[in-house]
VEXDREN-2710 file (C-alpha; in Angstrom, 1 decimal):
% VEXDREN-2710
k/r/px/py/pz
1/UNK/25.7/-6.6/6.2
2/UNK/26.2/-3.3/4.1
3/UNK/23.6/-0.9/4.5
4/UNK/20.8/-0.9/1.7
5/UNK/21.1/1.6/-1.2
6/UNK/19.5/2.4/-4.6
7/UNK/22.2/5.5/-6.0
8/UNK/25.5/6.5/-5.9
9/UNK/25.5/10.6/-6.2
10/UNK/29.6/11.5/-6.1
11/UNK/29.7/15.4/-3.9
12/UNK/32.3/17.8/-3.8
13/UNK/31.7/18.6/0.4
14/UNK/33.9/21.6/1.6
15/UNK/34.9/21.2/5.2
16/UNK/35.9/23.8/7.1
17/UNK/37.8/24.2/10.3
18/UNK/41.2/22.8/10.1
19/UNK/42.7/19.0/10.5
20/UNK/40.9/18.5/13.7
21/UNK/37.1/19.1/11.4
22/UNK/38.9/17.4/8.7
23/UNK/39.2/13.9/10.8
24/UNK/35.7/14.3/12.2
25/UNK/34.1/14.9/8.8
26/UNK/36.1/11.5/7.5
27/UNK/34.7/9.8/10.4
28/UNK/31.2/10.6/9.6
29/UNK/31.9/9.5/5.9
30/UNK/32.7/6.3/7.1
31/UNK/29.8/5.8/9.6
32/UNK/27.5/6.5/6.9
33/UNK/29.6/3.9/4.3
34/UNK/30.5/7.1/2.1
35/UNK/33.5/6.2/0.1
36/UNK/36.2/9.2/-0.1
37/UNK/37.4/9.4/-4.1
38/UNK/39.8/11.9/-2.5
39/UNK/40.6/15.3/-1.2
40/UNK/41.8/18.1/-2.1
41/UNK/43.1/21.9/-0.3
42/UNK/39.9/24.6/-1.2
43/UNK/41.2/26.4/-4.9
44/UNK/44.4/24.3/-5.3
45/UNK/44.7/21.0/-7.5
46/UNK/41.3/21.2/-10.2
47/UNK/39.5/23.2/-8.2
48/UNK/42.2/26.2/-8.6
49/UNK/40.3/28.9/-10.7
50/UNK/37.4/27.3/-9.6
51/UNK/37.0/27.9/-6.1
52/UNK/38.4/30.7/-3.5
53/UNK/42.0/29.5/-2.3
54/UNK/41.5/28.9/1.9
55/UNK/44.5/26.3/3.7
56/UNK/41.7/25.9/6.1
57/UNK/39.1/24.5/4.0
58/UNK/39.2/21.1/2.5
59/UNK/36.9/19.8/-0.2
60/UNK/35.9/16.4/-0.3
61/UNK/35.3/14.2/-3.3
62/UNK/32.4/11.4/-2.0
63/UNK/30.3/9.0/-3.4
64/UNK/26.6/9.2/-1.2
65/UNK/24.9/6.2/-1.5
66/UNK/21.3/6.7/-0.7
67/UNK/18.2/4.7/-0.9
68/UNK/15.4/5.9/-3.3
69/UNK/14.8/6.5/-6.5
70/UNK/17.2/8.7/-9.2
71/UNK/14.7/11.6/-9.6
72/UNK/16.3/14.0/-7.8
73/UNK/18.5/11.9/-5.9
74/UNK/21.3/14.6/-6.2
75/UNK/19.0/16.7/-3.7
76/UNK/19.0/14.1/-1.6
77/UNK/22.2/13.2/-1.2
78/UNK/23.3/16.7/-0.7
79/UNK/20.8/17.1/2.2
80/UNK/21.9/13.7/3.9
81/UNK/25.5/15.0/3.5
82/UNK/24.5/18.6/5.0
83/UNK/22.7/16.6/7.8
84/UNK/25.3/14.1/8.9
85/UNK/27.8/16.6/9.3
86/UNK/25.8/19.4/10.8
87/UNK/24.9/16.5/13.8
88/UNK/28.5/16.1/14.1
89/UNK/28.9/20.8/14.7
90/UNK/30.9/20.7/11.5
91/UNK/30.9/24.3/9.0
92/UNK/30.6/21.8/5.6
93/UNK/28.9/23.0/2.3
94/UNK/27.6/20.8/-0.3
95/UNK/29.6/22.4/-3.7
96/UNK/28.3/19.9/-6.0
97/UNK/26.6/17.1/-6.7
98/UNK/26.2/14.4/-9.5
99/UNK/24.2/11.1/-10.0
100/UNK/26.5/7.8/-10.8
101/UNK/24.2/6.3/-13.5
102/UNK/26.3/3.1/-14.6
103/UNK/23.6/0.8/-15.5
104/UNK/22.7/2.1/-19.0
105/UNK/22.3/-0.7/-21.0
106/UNK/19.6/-4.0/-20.8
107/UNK/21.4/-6.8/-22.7
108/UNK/19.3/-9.3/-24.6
109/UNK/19.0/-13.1/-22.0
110/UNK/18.9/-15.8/-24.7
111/UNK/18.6/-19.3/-24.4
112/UNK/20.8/-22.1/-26.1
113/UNK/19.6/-25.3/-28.6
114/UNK/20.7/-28.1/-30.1
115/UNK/20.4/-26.7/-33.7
116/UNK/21.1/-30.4/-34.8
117/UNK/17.9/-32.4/-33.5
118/UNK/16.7/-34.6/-35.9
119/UNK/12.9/-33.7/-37.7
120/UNK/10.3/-35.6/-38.2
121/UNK/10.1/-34.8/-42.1
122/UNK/12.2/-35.3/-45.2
123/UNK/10.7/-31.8/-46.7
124/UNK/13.7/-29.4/-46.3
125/UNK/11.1/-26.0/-46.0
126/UNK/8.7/-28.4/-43.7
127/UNK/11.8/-29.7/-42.2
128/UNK/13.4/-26.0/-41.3
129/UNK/10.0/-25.0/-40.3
130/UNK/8.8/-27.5/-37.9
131/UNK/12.3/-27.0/-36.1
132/UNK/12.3/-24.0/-36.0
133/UNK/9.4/-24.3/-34.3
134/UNK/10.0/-26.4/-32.0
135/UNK/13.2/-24.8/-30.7
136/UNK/11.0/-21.7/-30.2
137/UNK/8.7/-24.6/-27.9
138/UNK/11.8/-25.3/-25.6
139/UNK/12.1/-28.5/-27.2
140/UNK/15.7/-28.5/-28.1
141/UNK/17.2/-26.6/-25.5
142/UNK/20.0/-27.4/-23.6
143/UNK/21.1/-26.1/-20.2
144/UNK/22.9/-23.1/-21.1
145/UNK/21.5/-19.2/-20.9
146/UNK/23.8/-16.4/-21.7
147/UNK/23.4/-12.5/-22.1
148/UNK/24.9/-10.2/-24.5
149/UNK/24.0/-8.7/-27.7
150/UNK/23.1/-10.5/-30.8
151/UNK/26.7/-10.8/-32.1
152/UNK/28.2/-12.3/-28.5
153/UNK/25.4/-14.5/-27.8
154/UNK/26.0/-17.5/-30.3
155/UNK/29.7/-17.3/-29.2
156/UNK/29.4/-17.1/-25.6
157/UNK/26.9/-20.6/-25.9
158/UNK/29.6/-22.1/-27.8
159/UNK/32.2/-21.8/-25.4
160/UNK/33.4/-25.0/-23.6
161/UNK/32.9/-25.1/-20.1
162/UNK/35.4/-23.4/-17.7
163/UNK/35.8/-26.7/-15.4
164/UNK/36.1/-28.7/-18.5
165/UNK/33.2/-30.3/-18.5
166/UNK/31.8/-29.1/-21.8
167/UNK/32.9/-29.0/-25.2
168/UNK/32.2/-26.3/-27.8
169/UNK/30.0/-27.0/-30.8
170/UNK/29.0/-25.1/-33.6
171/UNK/25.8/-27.0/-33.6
172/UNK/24.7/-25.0/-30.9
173/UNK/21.9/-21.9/-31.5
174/UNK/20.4/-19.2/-29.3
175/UNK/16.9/-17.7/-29.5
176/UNK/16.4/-14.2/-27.6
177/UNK/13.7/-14.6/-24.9
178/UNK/13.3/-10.3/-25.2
179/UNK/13.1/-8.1/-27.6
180/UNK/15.8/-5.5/-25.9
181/UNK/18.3/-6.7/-28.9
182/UNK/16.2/-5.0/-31.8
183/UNK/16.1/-1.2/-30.7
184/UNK/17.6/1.1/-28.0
185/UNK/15.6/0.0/-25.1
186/UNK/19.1/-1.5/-24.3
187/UNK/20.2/1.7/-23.7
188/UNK/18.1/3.2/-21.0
189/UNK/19.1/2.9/-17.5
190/UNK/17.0/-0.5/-15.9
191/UNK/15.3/2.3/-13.5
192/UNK/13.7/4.1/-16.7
193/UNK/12.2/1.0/-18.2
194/UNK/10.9/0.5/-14.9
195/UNK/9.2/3.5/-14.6
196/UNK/7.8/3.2/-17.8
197/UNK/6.2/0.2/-16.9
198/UNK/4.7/1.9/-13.7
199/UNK/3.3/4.1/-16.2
200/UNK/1.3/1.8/-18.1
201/UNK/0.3/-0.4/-14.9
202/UNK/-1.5/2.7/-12.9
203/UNK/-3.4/4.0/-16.1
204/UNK/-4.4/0.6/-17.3
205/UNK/-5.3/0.7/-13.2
206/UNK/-6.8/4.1/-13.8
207/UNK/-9.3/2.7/-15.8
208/UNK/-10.8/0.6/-14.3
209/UNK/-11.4/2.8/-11.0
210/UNK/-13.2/5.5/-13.1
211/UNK/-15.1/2.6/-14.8
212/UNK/-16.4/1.8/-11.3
213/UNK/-17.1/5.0/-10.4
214/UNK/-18.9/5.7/-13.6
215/UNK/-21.0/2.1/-13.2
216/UNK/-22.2/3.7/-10.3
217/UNK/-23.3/7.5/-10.7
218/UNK/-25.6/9.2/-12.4
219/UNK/-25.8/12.0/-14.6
220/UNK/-23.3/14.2/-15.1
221/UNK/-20.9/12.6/-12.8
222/UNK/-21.0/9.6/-15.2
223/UNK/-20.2/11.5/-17.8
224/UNK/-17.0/13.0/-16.0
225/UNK/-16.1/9.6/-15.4
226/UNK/-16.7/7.9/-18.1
227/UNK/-14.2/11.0/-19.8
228/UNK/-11.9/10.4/-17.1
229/UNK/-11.6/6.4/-18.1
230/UNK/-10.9/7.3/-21.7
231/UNK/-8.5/9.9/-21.0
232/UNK/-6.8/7.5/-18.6
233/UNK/-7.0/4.3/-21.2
234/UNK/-5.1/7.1/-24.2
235/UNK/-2.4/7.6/-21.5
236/UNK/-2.2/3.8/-21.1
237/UNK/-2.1/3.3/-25.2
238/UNK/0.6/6.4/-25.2
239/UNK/2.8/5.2/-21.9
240/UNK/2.9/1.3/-23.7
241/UNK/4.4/3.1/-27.5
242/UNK/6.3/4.8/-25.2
243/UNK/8.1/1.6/-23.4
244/UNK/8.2/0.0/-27.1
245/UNK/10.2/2.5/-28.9
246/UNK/10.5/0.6/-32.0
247/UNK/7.7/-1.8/-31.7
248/UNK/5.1/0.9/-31.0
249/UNK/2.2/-1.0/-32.4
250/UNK/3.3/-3.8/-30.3
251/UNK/3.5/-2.1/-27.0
252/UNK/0.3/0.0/-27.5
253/UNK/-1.6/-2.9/-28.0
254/UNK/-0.1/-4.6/-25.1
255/UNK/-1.4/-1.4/-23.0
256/UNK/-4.7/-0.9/-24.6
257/UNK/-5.2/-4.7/-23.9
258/UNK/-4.1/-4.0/-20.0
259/UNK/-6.3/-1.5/-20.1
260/UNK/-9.4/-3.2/-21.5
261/UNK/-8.9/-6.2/-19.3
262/UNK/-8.8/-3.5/-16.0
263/UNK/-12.2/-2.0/-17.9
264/UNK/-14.1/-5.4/-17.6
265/UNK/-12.7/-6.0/-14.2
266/UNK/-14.2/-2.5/-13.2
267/UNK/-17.9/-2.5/-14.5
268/UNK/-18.0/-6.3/-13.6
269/UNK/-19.8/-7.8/-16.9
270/UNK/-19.8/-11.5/-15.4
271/UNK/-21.2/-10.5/-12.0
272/UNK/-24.6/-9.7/-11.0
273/UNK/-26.0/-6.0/-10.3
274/UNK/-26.0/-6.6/-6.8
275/UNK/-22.7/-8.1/-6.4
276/UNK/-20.5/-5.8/-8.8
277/UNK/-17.7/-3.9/-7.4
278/UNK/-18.9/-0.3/-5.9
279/UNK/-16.5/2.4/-5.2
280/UNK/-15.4/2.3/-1.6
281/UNK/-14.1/-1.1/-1.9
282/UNK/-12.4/0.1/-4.7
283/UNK/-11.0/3.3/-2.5
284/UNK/-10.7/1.1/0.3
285/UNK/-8.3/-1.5/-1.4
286/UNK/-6.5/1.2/-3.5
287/UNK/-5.5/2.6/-0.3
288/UNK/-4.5/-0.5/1.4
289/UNK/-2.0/-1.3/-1.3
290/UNK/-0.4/2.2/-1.3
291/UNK/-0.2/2.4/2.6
292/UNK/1.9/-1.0/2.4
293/UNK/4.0/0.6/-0.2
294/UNK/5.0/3.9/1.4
295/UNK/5.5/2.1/4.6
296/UNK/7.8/-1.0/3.0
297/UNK/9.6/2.2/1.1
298/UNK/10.0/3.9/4.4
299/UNK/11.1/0.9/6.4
300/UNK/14.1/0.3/3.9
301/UNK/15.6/3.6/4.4
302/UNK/15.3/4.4/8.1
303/UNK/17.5/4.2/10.9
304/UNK/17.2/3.1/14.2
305/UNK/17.4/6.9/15.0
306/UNK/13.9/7.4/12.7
307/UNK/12.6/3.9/14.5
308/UNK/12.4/5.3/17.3
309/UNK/11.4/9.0/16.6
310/UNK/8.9/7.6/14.2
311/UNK/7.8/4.1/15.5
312/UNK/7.3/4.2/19.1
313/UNK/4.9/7.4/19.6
314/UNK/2.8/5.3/16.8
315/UNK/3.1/1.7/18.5
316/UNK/2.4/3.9/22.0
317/UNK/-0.9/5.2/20.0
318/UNK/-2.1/1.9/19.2
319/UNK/-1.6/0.4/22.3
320/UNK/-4.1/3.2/24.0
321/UNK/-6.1/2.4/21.1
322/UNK/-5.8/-0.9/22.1
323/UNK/-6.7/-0.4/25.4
324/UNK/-9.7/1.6/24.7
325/UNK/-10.3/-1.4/22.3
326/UNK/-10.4/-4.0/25.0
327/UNK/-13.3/-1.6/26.8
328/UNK/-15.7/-2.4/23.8
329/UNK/-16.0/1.1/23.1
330/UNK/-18.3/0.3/19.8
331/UNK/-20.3/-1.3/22.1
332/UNK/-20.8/1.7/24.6
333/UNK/-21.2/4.1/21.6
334/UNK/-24.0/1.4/20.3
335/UNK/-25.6/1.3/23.9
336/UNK/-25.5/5.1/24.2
337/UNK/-27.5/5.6/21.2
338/UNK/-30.1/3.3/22.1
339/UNK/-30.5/5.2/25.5
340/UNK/-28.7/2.2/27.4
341/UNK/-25.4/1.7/29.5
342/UNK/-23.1/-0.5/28.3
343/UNK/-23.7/-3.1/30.9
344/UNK/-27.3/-3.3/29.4
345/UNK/-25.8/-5.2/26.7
346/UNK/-24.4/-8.5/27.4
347/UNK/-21.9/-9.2/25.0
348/UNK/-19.9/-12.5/24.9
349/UNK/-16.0/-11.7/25.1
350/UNK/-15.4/-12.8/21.6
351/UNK/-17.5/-10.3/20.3
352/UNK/-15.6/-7.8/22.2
353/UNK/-12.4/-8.9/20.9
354/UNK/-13.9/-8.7/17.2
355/UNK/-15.2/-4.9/18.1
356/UNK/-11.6/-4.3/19.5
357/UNK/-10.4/-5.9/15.9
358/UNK/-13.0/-3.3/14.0
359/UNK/-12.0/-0.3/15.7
360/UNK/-8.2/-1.1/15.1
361/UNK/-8.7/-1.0/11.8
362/UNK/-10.2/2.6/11.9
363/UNK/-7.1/3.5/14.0
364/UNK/-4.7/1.7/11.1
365/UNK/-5.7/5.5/9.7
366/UNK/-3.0/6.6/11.2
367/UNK/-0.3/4.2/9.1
368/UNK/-1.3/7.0/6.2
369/UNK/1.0/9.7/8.0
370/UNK/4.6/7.5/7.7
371/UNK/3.1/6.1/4.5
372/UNK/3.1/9.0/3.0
373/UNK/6.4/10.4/4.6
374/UNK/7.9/6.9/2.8
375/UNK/7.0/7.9/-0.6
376/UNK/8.4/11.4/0.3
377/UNK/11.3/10.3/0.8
378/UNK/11.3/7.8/-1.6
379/UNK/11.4/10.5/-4.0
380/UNK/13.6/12.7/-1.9
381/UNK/11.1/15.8/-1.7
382/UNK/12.8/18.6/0.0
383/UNK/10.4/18.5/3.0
384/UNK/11.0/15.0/3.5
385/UNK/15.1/14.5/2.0
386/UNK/16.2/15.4/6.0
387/UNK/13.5/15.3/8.5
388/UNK/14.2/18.9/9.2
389/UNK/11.1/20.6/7.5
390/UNK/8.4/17.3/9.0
391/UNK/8.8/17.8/12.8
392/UNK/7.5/16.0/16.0
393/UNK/4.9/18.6/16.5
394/UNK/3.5/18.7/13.0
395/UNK/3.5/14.8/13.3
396/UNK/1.1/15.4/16.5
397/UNK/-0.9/17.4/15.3
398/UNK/-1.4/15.3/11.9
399/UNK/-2.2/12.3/14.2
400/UNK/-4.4/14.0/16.4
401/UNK/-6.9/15.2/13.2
402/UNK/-6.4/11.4/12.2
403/UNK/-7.2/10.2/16.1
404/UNK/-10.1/12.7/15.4
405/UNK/-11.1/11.3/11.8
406/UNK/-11.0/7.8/13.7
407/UNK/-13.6/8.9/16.0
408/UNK/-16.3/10.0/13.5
409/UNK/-15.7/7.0/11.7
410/UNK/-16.3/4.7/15.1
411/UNK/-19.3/7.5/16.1
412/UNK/-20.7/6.3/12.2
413/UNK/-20.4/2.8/12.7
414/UNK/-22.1/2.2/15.9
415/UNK/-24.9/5.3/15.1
416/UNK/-25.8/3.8/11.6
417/UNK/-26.5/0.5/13.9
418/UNK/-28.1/1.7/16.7
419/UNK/-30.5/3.8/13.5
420/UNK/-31.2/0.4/11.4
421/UNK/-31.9/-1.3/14.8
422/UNK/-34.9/1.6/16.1
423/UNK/-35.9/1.5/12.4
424/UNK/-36.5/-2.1/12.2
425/UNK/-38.4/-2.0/15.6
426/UNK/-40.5/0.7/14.7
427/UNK/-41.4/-1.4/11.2
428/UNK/-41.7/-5.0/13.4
429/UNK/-39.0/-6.0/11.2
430/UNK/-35.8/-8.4/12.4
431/UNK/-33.1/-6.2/13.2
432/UNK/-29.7/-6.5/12.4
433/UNK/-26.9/-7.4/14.5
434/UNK/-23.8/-5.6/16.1
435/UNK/-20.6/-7.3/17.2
436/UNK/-22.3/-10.3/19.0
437/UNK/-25.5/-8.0/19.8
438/UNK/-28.1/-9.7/18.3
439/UNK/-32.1/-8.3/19.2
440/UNK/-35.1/-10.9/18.8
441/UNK/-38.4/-10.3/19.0
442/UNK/-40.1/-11.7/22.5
443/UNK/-43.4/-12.3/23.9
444/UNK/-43.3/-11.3/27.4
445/UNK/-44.8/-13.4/30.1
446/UNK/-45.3/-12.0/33.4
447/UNK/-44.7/-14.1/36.7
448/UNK/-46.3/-12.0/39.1
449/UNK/-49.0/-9.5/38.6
450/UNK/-48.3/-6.9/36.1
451/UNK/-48.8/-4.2/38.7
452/UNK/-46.2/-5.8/40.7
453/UNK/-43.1/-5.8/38.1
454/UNK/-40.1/-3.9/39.0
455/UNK/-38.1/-1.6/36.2
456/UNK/-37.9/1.2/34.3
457/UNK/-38.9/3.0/31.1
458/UNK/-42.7/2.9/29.8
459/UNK/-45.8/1.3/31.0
460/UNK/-45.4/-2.6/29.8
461/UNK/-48.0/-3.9/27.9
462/UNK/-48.3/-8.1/27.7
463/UNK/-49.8/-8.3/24.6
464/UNK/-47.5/-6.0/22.8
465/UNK/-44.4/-8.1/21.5
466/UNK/-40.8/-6.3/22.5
467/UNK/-37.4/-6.1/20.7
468/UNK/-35.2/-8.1/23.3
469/UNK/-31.5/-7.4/23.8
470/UNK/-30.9/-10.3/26.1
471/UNK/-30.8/-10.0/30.0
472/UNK/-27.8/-8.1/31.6
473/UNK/-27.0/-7.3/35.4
474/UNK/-30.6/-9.4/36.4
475/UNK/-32.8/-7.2/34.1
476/UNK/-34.6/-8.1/30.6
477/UNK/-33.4/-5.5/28.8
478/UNK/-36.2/-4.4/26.1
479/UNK/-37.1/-2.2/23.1
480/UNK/-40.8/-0.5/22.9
481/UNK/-41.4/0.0/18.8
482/UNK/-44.3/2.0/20.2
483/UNK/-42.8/4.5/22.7
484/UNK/-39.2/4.4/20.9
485/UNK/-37.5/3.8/24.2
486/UNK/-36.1/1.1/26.0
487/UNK/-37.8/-0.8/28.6
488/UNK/-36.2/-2.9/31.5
489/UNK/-37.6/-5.1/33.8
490/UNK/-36.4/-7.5/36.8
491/UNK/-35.5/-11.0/34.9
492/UNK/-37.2/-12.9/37.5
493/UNK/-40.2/-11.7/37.5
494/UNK/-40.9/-12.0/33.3
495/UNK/-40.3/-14.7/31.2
496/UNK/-39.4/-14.1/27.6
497/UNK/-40.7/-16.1/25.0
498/UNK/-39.2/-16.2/21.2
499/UNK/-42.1/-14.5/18.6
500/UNK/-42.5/-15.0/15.3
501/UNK/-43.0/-11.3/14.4
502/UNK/-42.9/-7.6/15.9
503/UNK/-46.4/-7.8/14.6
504/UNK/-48.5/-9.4/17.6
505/UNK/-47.8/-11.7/20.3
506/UNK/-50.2/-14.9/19.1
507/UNK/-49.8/-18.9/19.0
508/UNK/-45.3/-18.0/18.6
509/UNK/-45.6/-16.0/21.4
END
């Protein structure tokens, strides 16, 4: 299987060195599935006059193919070149380099019909009419598609069969199923349309995020994004008349329609205040999608070399992540900020596995780095076209400030819990839940005498009702609303009885 590419750049590459460098450098050429076009001595043959005459030097005529996309592919290619024959401790120069654009026309598909079906009226007009119709229904058509322009179509559709098995007739029609036939759209390269259509996707996108964003600020902010949306829906109406040279009406309605529909979706008219879209999920999803992209873009152009430069120090990171995961650390943070050890908390092991799950997804932070390195390359950006300017050490220390962003985020998650939890004591309301942690008001029942009860934390009070986080290692462990600290005691000397309330311990209790 032939290695994947998107261009074909041809490069003039001088080699120098002798025949000894010459067979190395053809060698790497075709390793890399670089086709020679030829070769010729340095200043004789058409490059005499052009370059200075050396019987040492030999320049190259090679077609690069390269995945990625045609801006600046001729960069690219000259820096893989450059690369591939550096590794190899080759003197080799890159004299020129040009893109191989052969796809620069989009031919009308068009569909065959029996142009001789029978109508259902004696009215010649009617008659034309209601079959012309129909044949634009599918009605009539018969299983035969061909492409070409609007001169070749009717003929190619006419043709008999190659095997034999059909016969030409000159009842047959066509009808174009896209407009490419009318104007020069035909005529760009398939990469250009597109791009075009890229275009008018992310504005009409573009739209609806500020629309979001503007449902849910105030003020001036509001007002920016409100700006922001209609600025983004004229680039929509502009980038659509744009891909419809000739229609232009036609393809800026198309956009402004795209972009209406991605306004509505934004501010949410058929949904409820409460359950409208707000922006994080929006952030939150945007970014999912383009961290798939880069990576799918990066994982089509890598080699096994990059796999394992790139891939293994990040699958070794998510393992220790993993690892960590498996040791509940949201838990212990949780714990912590409640004044408790983890072991206080007695969480089944499903819940530990679903904190593990949570805190892998803070650490799937770090699939931002290649991500972005993907669309880099993608676009062959000189800091990205080689590898040479994105080293291991700059990839360390980018994944150690993500590690680090990771660990805020997990610090934010389990402190913002551990926060609602103390203020929902503190009002004797129910409080929330945290990866299987779940708190319940208890009435407390002593077995023994009160001033015999082992623990620790403040003086207990049987009348009081406590915030109960289960029993763990042989001890109730306890919240006091009214000291603001926990409070444990020996689970066989108590006996915890569900409450109704944090109000009072009475008939529930």
């Amino acid at each position: 299987m032939g290695k994947v590419y998107d261009q074909r750049v041809l490069t003039l590459i001088e080699v120098r060195g002798g025949a000894r460098d010459w067979a190395e450098a053809e060698q790497v050429f075709e390793g890399h599935g670089w086709p020679v076009i030829g070769h010729h001595v340095c200043g004789e043959g058409p490059l005499q006059g052009v370059l200075d005459p050396d019987p040492s030097s030999r320049v190259y005529e090679v077609e690069v193919r390269l995945p990625g996309a045609l801006h600046n592919c001729e960069r690219g290619a000259s820096r893989r070149a450059q690369k591939a024959l550096r590794r190899a401790r080759l003197e080799t120069y890159v004299r020129r380099a040009e893109p191989l654009v052969r796809d620069r026309e989009m031919l009308t598909e068009w569909q065959a019909y029996d142009a001789s079906s029978p109508s259902i009226t004696r009215f010649p007009r009617l008659r034309h009419a209601v079959r012309r119709f129909a044949s634009r229904l599918g009605r009539h058509d018969i299983r035969v598609r061909v492409i070409g322009t609007r001169g070749e179509a009717p003929g190619l559709a006419r043709m008999p069969s190659t095997s034999g098995g059909g016969v030409a007739s000159t009842a047959v029609s066509v009808r174009p199923l896209d407009g490419r036939w009318r104007g020069t759209v035909r005529y760009w390269p398939e990469e250009e349309t597109e791009r075009r259509k890229d275009r008018v996707i992310g504005w009409s996108m573009a739209v609806g995020m500020a629309a979001v964003f503007a449902a849910g600020a105030t003020g001036g902010v509001r007002g920016f994004w409100v700006v922001l949306a209609a600025l983004a829906g004229v680039a929509a109406v502009l980038s659509g008349a744009r891909l419809f040279r000739e229609g232009r009406a036609a393809g800026a309605g198309m956009a402004a329609a795209a972009a209406g529909a991605m306004l509505l979706l934004g501010l949410g008219p058929l949904q409820s205040a409460d359950q409208s879209w707000s922006g994080q999920p929006v952030l939150v999803s945007t970014g999912i999608v383009a961290v798939v992209a880069g990576l799918w873009l990066l994982m089509r152009q890598w080699s096994w070399a990059e796999w394992a430069a790139w891939v293994v120090p990040l699958v070794a990171s998510l393992a220790g992540a993993t690892l960590l995961a498996s040791g509940s650390v949201l838990h212990s943070l949780y714990a912590d900020r409640l004044s408790l050890s983890p072991g206080d908390l007695d969480v089944p092991p499903i819940w530990q596995v679903v904190s593990a799950v949570k805190l892998l997804t803070f650490l799937s932070l770090a699939l931002v780095l290649p991500a972005w390195w993907g669309f880099a390359r993608h676009r062959h950006h000189s800091y990205a076209g080689t590898g040479e300017g994105f080293n291991v050490a700059i990839y360390a220390l980018l994944l150690i400030a993500i590690l680090a962003g990771v660990a805020t985020l997990a610090l934010h998650s389990a402190g913002r819990a551990a926060e609602r939890t103390i203020a929902a004591a503190a009002r004797g309301e129910e409080a929330p839940s945290y990866f299987g942690v779940e708190p319940k008001w208890v009435c407390v029942e002593p077995a023994e005498p009160v001033e015999r009860l082992s623990g620790e934390g403040p003086r207990f009070d049987p009348k009081r009702p406590y915030l109960s986080f289960g029993v763990a290692q042989g001890m109730a462990v306890l919240w006091d609303r009214a000291a603001g600290e926990p409070l444990k005691l020996t689970a066989r000397q108590v006996r915890l009885i569900p409450a109704e309330s944090g109000a009072v311990c009475g008939a529930g209790g």
